[in-house]
Kinemage of the C-alpha trace (Angstrom):
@kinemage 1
@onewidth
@group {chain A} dominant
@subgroup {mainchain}
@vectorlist {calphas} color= white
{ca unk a 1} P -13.255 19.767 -16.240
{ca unk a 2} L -13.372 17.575 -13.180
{ca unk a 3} L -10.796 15.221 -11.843
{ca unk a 4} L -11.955 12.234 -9.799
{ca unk a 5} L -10.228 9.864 -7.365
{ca unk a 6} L -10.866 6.319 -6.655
{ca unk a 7} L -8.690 5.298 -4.079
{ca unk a 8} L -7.589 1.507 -3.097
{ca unk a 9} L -7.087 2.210 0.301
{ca unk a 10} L -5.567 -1.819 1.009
{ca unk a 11} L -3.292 -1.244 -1.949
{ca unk a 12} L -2.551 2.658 -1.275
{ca unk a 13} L -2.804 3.331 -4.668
{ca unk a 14} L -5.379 6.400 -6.578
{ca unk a 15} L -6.307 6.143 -9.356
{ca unk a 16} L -8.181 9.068 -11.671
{ca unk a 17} L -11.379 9.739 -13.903
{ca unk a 18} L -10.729 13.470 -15.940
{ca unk a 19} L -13.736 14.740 -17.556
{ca unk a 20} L -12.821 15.668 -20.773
{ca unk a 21} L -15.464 17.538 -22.843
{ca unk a 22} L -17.906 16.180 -25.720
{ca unk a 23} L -18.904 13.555 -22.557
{ca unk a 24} L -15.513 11.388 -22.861
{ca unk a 25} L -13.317 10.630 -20.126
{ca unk a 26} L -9.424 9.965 -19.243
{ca unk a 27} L -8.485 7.303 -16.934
{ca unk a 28} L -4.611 7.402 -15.203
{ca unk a 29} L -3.281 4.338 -13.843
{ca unk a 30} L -6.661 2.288 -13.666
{ca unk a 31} L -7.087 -1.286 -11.513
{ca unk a 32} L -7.751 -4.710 -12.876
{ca unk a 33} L -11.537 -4.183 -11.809
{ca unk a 34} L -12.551 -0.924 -13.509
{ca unk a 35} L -16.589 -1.989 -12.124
{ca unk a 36} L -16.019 1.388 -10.065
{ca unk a 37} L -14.961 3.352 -12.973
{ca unk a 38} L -17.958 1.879 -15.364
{ca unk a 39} L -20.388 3.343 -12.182
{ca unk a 40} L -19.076 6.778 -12.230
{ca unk a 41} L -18.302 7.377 -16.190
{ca unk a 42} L -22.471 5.903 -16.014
{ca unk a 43} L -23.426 8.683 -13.640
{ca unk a 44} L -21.924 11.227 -15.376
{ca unk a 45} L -23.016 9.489 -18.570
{ca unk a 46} L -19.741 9.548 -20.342
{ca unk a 47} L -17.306 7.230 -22.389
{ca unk a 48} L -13.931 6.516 -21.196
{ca unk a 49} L -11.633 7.208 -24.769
{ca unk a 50} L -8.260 7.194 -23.587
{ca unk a 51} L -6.766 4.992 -20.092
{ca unk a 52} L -3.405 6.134 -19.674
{ca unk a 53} L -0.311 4.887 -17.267
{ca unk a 54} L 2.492 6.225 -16.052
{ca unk a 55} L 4.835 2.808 -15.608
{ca unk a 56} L 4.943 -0.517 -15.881
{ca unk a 57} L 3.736 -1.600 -12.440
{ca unk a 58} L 4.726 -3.674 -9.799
{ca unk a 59} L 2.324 -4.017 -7.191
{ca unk a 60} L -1.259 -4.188 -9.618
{ca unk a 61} L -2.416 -5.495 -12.378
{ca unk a 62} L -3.425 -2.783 -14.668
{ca unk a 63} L -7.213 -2.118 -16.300
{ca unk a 64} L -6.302 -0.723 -18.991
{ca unk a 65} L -6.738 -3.796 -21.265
{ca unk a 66} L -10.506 -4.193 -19.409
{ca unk a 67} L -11.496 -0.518 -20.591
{ca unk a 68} L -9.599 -1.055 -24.023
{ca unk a 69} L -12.222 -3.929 -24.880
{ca unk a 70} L -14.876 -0.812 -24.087
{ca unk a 71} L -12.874 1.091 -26.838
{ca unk a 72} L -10.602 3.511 -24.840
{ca unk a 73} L -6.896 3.408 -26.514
{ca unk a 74} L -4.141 2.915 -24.249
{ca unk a 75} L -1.618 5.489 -23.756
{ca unk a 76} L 1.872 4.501 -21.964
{ca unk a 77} L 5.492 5.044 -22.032
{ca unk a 78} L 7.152 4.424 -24.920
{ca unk a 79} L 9.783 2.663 -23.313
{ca unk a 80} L 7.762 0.458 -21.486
{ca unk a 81} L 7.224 -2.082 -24.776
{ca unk a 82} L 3.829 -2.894 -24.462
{ca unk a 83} L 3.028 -6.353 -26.194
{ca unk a 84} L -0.397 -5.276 -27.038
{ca unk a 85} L -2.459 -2.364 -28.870
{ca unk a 86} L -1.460 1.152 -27.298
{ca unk a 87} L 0.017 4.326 -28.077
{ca unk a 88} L 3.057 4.804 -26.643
{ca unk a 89} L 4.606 8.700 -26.075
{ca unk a 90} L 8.203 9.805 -25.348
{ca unk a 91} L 9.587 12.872 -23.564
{ca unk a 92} L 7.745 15.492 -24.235
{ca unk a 93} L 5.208 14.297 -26.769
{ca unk a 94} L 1.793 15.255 -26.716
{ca unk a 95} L -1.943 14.299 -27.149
{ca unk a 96} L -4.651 16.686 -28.336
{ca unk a 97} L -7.832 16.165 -26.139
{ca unk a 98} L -10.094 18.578 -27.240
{ca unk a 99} L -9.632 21.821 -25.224
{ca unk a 100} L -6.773 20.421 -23.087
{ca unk a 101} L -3.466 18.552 -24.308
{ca unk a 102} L -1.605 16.037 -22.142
{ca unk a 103} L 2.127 16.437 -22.291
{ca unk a 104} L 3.887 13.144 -21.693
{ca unk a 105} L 7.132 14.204 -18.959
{ca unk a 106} L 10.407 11.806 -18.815
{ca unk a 107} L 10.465 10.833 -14.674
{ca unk a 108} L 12.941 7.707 -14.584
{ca unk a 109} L 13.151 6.689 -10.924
{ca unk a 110} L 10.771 4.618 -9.762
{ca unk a 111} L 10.911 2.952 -13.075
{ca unk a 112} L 13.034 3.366 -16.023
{ca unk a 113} L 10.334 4.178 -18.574
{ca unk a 114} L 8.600 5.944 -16.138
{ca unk a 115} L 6.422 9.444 -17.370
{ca unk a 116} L 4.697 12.190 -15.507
{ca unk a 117} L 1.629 13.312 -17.607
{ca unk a 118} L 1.040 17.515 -17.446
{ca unk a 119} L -2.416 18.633 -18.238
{ca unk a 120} L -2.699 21.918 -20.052
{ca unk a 121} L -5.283 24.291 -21.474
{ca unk a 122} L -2.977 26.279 -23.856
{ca unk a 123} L 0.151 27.374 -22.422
{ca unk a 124} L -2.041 27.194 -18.862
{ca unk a 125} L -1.063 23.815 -16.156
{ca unk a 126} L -4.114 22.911 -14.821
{ca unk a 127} L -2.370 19.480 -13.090
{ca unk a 128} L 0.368 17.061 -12.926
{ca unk a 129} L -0.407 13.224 -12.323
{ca unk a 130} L 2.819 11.936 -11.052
{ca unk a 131} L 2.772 8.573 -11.108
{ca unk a 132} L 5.671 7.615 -8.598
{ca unk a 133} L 7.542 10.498 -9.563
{ca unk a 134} L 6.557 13.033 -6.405
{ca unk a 135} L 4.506 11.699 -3.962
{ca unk a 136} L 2.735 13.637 -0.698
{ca unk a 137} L 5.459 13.692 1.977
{ca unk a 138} L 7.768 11.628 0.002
{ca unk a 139} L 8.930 10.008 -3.762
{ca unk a 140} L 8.319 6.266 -4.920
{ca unk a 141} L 11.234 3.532 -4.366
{ca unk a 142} L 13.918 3.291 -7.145
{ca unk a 143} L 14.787 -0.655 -5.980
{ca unk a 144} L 11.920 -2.959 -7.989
{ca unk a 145} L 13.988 -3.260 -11.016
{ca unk a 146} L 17.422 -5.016 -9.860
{ca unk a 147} L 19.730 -3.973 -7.120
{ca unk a 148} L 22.715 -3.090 -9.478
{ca unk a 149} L 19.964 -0.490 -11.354
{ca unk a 150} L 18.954 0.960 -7.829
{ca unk a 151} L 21.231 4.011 -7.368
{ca unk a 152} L 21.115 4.731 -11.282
{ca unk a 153} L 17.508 4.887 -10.733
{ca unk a 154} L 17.346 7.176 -7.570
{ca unk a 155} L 19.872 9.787 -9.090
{ca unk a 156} L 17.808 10.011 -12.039
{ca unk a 157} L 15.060 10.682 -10.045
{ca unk a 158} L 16.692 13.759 -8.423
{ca unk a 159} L 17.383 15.210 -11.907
{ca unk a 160} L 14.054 14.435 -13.092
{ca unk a 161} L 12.432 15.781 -9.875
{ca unk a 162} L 14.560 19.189 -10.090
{ca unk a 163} L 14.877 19.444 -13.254
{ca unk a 164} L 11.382 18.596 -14.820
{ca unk a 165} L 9.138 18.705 -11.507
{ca unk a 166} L 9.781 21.369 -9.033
{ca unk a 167} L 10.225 24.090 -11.754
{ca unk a 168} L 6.402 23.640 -12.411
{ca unk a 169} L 4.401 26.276 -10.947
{ca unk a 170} L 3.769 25.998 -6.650
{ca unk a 171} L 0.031 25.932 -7.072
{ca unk a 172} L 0.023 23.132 -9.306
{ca unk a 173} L -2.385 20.513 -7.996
{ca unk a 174} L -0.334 17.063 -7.770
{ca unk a 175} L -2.023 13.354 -8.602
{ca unk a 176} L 0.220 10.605 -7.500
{ca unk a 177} L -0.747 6.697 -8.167
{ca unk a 178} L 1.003 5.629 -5.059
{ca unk a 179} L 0.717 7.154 -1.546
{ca unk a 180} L 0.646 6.414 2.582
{ca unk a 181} L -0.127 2.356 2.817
{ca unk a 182} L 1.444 1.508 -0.764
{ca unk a 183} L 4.713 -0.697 -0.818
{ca unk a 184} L 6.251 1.467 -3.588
{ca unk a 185} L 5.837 5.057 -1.320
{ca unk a 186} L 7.696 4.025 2.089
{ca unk a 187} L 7.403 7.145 4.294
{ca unk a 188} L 4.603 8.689 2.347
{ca unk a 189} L 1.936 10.835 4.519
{ca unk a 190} L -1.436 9.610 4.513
{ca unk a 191} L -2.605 12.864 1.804
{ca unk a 192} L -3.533 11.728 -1.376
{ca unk a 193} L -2.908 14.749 -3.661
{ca unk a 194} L -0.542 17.998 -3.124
{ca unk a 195} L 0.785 20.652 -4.783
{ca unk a 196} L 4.211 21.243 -5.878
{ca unk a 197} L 5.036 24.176 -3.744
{ca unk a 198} L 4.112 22.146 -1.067
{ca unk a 199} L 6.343 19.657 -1.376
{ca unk a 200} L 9.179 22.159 -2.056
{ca unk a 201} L 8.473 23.307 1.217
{ca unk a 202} L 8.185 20.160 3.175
{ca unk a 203} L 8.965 17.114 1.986
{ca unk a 204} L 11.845 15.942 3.804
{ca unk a 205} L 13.682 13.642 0.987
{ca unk a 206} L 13.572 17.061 -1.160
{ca unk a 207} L 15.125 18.828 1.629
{ca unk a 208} L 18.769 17.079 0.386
{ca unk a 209} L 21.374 19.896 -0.329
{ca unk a 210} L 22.492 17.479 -3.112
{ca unk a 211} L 22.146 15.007 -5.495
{ca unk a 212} L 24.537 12.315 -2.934
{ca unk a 213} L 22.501 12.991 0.149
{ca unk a 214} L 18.797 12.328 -1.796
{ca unk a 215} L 20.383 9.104 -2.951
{ca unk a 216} L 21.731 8.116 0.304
{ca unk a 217} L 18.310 9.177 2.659
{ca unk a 218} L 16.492 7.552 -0.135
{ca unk a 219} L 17.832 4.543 -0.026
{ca unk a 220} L 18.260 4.589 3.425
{ca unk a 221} L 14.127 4.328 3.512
{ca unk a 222} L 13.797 1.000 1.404
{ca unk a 223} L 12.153 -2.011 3.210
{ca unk a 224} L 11.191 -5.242 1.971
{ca unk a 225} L 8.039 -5.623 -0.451
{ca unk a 226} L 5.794 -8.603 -1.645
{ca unk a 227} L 7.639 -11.148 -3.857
{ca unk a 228} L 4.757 -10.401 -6.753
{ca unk a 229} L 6.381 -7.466 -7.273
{ca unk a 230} L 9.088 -9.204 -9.110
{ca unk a 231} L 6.508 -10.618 -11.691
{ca unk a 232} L 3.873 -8.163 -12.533
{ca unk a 233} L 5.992 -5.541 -14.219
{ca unk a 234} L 5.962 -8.395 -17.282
{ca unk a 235} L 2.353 -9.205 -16.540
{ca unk a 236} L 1.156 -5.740 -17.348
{ca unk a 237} L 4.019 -5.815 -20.033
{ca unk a 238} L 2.350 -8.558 -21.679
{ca unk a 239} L -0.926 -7.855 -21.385
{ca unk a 240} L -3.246 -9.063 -18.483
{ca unk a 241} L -6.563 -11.411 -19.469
{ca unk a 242} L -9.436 -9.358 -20.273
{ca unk a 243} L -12.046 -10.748 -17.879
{ca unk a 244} L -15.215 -8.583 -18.575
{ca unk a 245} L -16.722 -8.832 -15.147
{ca unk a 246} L -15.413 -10.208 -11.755
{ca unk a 247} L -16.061 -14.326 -12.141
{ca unk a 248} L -17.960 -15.508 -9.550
{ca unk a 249} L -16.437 -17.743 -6.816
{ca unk a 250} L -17.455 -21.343 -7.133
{ca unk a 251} L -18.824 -23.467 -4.645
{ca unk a 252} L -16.629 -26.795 -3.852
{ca unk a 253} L -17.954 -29.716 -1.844
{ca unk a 254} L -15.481 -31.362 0.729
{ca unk a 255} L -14.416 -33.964 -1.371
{ca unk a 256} L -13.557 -31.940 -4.757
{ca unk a 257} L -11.716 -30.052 -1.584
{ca unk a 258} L -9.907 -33.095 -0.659
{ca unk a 259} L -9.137 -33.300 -4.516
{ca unk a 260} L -7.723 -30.250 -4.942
{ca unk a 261} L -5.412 -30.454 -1.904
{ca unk a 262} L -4.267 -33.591 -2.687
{ca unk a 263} L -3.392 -31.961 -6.625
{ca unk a 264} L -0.921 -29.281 -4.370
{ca unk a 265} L -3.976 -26.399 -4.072
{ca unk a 266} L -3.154 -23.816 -1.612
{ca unk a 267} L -5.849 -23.639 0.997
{ca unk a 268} L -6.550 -19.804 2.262
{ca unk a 269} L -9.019 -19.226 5.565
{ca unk a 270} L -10.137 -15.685 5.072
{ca unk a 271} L -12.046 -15.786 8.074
{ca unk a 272} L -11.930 -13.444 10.964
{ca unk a 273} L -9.264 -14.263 13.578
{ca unk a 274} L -11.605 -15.805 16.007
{ca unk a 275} L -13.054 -17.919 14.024
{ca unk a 276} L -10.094 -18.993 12.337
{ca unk a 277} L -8.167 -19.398 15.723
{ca unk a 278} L -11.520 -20.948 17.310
{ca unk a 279} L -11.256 -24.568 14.786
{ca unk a 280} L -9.964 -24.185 11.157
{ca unk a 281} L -8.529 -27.139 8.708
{ca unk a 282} L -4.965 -27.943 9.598
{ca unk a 283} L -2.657 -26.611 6.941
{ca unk a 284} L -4.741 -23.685 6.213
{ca unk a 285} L -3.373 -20.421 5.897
{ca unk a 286} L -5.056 -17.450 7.628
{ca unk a 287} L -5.203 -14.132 5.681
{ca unk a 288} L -8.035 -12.835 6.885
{ca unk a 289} L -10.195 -10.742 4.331
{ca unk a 290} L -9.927 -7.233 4.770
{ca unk a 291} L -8.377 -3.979 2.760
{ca unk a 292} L -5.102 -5.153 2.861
{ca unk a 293} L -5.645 -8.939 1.717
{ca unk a 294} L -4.231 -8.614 -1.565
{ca unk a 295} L -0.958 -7.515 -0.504
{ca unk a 296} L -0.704 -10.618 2.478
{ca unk a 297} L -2.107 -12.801 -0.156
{ca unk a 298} L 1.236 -11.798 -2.620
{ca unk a 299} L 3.287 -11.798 0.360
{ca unk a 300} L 2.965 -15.454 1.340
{ca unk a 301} L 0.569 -17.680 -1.153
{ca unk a 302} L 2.377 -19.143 -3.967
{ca unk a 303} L 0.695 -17.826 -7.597
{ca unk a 304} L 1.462 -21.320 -9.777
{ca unk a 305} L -1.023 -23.240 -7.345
{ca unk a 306} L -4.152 -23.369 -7.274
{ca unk a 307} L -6.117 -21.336 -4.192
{ca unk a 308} L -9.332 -22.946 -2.279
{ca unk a 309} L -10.915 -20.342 0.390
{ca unk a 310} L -12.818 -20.950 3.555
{ca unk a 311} L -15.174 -17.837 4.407
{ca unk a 312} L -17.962 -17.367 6.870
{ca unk a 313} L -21.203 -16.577 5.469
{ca unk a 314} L -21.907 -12.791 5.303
{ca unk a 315} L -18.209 -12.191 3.768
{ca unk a 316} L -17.696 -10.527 0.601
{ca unk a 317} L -16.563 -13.123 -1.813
{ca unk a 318} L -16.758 -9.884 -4.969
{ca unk a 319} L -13.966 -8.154 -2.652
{ca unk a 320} L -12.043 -11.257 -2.294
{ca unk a 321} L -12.025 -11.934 -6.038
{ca unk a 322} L -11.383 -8.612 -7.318
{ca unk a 323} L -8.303 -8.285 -4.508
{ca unk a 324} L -7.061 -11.558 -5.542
{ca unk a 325} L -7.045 -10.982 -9.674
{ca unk a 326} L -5.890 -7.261 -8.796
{ca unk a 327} L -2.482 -9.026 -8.076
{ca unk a 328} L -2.608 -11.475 -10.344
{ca unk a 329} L -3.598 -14.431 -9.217
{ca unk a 330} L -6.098 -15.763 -11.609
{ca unk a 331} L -6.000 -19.672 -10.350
{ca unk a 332} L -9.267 -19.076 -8.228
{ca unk a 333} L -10.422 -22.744 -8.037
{ca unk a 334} L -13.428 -21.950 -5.257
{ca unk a 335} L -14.428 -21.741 -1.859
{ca unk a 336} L -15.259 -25.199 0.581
{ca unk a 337} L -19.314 -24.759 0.402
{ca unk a 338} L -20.372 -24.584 3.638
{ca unk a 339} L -17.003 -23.450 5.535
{ca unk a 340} L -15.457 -25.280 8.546
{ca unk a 341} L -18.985 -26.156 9.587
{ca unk a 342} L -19.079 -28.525 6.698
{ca unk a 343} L -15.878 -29.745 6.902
{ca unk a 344} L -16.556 -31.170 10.753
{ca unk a 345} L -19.635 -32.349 9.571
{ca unk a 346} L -17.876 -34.518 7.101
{ca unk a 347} L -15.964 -36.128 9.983
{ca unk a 348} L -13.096 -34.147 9.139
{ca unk a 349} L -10.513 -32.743 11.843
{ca unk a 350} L -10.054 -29.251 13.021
{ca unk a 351} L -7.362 -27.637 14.452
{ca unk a 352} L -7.014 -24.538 17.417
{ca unk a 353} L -4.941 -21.556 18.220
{ca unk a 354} L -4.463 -20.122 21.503
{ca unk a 355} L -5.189 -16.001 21.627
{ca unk a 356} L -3.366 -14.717 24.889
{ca unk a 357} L -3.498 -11.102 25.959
{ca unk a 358} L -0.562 -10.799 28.103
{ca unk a 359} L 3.163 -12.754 27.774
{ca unk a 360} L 6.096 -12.400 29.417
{ca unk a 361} L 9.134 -12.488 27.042
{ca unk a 362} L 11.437 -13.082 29.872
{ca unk a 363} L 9.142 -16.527 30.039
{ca unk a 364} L 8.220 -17.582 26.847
{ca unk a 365} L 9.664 -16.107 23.321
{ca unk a 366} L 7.996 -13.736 21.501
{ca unk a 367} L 8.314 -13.163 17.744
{ca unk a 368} L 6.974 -9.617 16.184
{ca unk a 369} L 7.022 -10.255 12.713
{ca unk a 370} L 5.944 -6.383 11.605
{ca unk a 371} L 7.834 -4.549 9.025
{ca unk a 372} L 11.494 -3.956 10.442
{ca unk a 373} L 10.376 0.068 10.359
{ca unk a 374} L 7.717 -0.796 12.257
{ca unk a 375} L 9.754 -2.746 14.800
{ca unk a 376} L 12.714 0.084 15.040
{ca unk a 377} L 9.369 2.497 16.405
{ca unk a 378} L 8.742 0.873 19.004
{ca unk a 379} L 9.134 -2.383 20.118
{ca unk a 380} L 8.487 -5.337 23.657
{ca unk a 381} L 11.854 -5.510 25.347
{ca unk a 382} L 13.330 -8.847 24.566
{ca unk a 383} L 10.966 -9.685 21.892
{ca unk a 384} L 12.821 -10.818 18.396
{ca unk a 385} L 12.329 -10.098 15.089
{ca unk a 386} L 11.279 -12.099 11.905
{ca unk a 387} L 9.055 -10.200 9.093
{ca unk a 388} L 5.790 -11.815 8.266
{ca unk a 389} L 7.189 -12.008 5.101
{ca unk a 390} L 9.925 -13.966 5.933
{ca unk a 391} L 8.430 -17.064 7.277
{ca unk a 392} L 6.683 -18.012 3.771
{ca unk a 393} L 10.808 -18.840 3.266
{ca unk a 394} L 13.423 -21.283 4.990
{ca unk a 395} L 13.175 -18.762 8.439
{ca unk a 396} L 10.163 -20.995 9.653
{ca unk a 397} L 13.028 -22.931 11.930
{ca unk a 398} L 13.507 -19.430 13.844
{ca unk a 399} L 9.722 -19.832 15.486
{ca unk a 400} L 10.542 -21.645 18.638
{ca unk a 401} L 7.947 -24.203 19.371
{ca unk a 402} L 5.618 -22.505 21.683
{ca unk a 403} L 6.278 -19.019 20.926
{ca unk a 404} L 3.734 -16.062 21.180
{ca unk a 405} L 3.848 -14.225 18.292
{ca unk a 406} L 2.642 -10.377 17.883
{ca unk a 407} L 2.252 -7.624 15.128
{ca unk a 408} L 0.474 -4.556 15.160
{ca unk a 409} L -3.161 -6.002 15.784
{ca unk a 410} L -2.998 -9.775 15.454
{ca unk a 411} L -4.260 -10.603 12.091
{ca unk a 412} L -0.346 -10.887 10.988
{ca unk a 413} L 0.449 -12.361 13.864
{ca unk a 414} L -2.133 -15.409 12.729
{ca unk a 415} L -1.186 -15.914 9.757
{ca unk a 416} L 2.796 -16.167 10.909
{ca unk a 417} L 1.144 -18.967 13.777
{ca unk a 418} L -0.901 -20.783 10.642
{ca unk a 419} L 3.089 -21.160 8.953
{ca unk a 420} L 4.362 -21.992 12.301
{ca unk a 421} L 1.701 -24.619 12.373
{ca unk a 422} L 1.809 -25.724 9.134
{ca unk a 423} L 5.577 -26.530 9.943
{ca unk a 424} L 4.781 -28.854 12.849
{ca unk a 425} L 4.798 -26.449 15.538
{ca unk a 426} L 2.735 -24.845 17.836
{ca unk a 427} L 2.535 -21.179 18.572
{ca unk a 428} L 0.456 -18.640 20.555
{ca unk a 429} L -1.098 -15.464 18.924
{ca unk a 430} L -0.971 -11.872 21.266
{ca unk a 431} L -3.806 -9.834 20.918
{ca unk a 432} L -3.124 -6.044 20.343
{ca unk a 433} L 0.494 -4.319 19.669
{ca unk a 434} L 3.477 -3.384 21.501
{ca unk a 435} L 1.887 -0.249 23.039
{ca unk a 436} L -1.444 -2.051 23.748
{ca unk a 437} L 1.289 -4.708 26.013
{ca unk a 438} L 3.333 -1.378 27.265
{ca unk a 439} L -0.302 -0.219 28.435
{ca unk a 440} L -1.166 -3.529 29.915
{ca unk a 441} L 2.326 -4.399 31.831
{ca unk a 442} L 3.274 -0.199 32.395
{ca unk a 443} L 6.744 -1.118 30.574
{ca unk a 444} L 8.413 0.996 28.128
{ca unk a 445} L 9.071 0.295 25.268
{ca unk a 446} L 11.974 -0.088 23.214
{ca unk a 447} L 13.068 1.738 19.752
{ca unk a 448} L 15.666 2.097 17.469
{ca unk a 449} L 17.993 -0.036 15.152
């Protein structure tokens, strides 16, 4: 029996292919697009049968419903009320799979209905996929359900990690869904699988002497997350459209553009920051297309409207899609055929945003809109704070006209300046993060709350 990864590094999420025997397979926890899963189950010339998930999740769309139209039945938590076809398991309820069994294992924590799955060749563990339940380094966030449901959640993680988790055997090999980069696993190392004598030994939230101090250095760690969160617990709930194949991307002239816009579509410029900041359509929003798109696109574009892209040729418009519908946003009207080169051709206007690789904050304000962990690590003396996040909201007004604005690279950074100038004002982009200006000026830096 083999277990194989496949690993959405933008998302921080793993998901897993078991090789079960008599050529069938097991999928845990799949993605929207399961195109990567139909290439390996067709080298290793098997048939998916069973696609099983821990939770109801928050921050994917799940495939199980793709590999269901295949023919693979859907295993999930019973209490997660699935409004479609499945076979939902309870604490300790099993499902025969030939020589192996899967055990389904109560976890509530990260979610209510959430289950841990043991696999077991007779009385034998061979592994554990976790779900949120025990992650490398760390445990998934009890705080996507409702804020008076938060504590509940995190102590009955601690019972469910010591009293169903850690009194598995230390050698156990450990699959979580989430890990290092994911929203739902803040503090999480960058390891995608353990062991559960491993964490025992060194993860530092299991260190707590006590039930209190887990829930306190737990909750201590939570941060803010992208507002799709809130919705796609019910989208998975319900049951996510069955698409088949990625759609393609459609090509839009300027004035089915103009169209569109004027109907309230969202206009997203996935280009690279140069060329965005170099002449882009005024009103655009840069999220520029790379592994963590999906996650910038929840963060700030609005999932009721409509979405027109600019791209450069040469980009992948397959990744784009597939990151897009992996968070559910299934309103893909097309991309402006022939990018900002068309659009100037048309007579139309484009706007510019000034790069800079040095500012003085003492001279001009500086806004870092990283994650507030990020900014307590390290941060420019006299620079202020305002997440990314943030300024898709009413905290637009706290972007002084003018400002520089920095994050950990820049692509942030530009799409906080395309909000700033969206608003009417104009803003300044810093190349590089606070230790590439601490390098450049030889000032320290500043940390802490």
């Amino acid at each position: 029996m083999q277990i194989a990864p496949l690993v959405d590094e933008g998302l921080g999420n793993s998901s897993y292919l078991v090789e079960l025997a008599d050529r069938r397979g097991l999928v845990l926890d799949p993605p929207r697009d399961v195109g990567a899963f139909r290439r390996m189950i067709g080298g290793r010339r098997l048939n998916v049968s069973f696609s099983v998930e821990t939770h109801l999740h928050a921050d994917f769309v799940s495939g199980s419903r793709e590999l269901a139209a295949e023919g693979a039945t859907i295993i999930a938590p019973q209490g997660a009320g699935l409004a479609f076809p499945h076979r939902g398991l309870a604490d300790e309820e099993e499902v025969d799979l030939g020589s192996v069994r899967l055990r389904a294992i109560a976890t509530p924590g990260h979610t209510p209905e959430h289950l841990a799955y043991l696999l077991l060749e007779g009385d034998c563990p061979l592994a554990l996929f976790s779900g949120g339940a025990l992650l490398p380094g760390s445990v998934a966030r009890t705080d996507l359900i409702a804020p008076e449901q938060t504590e509940a959640l995190a102590r009955s993680l601690y019972r469910a990690l010591h009293e169903r988790i850690l009194v598995l055997p230390e050698d156990l090999p450990v699959y979580p869904t989430h890990g290092g980069g994911s929203f739902c696993s803040l503090g999480a190392t960058g390891e995608r699988t353990t062991t559960i004598g491993r964490e025992r030994a060194a993860n530092p939230i299991l260190a707590a002497p006590d039930e209190d101090v887990f829930v306190s250095r737990l909750l201590a760690t939570f941060g803010s997350y992208p507002g799709y969160f809130r919705r796609l617990r019910e989208v998975n709930r319900r049951g996510p459209r069955v698409y088949g194949a990625l759609p393609a991307l459609p090509a839009l002239d300027v004035e089915r553009v103009d169209r569109l816009l004027e109907r309230g579509a969202e206009l997203i410029d996935v280009r690279p920051m140069t060329a965005y900041a170099t002449g882009h359509i005024p009103g655009s929003l840069s999220i520029a297309l790379r592994p963590s798109f999906a996650s910038w696109l929840g963060w700030l574009a609005d999932p009721n409207r409509p979405l027109v892209f600019v791209l450069e040729p040469g980009q992948d418009r397959s990744d784009l899609v597939r990151q897009a519908l992996g968070i559910g946003y299934e309103r893909l009207e097309g991309e402006l055929a022939g990018g900002i080169d068309a659009w100037r051709a048309a007579g139309r206007p484009a706007a510019t945003t000034e790069l800079i690789r040095s500012v003085d904050p003492d001279a001009r304000p500086l806004i870092d809109v990283r994650q507030a962990s990020e900014w307590r690590s390290g941060r420019v003396p006299g620079a202020r704070h305002v997440e990314l996040g943030d300024l898709a909201g009413p905290r637009v007004p706290d972007v002084p006209d003018g400002a520089a604005i920095m994050c950990g690279h820049g692509e942030r950074a530009l799409s906080a300046a395309s909000l700033v100038e969206r608003a009417g004002r104009r803003a300044a982009v810093l190349l590089g993060g606070p230790d590439d200006w601490s390098a450049a000026t030889g000032r320290p830096l500043t940390s802490g709350a």
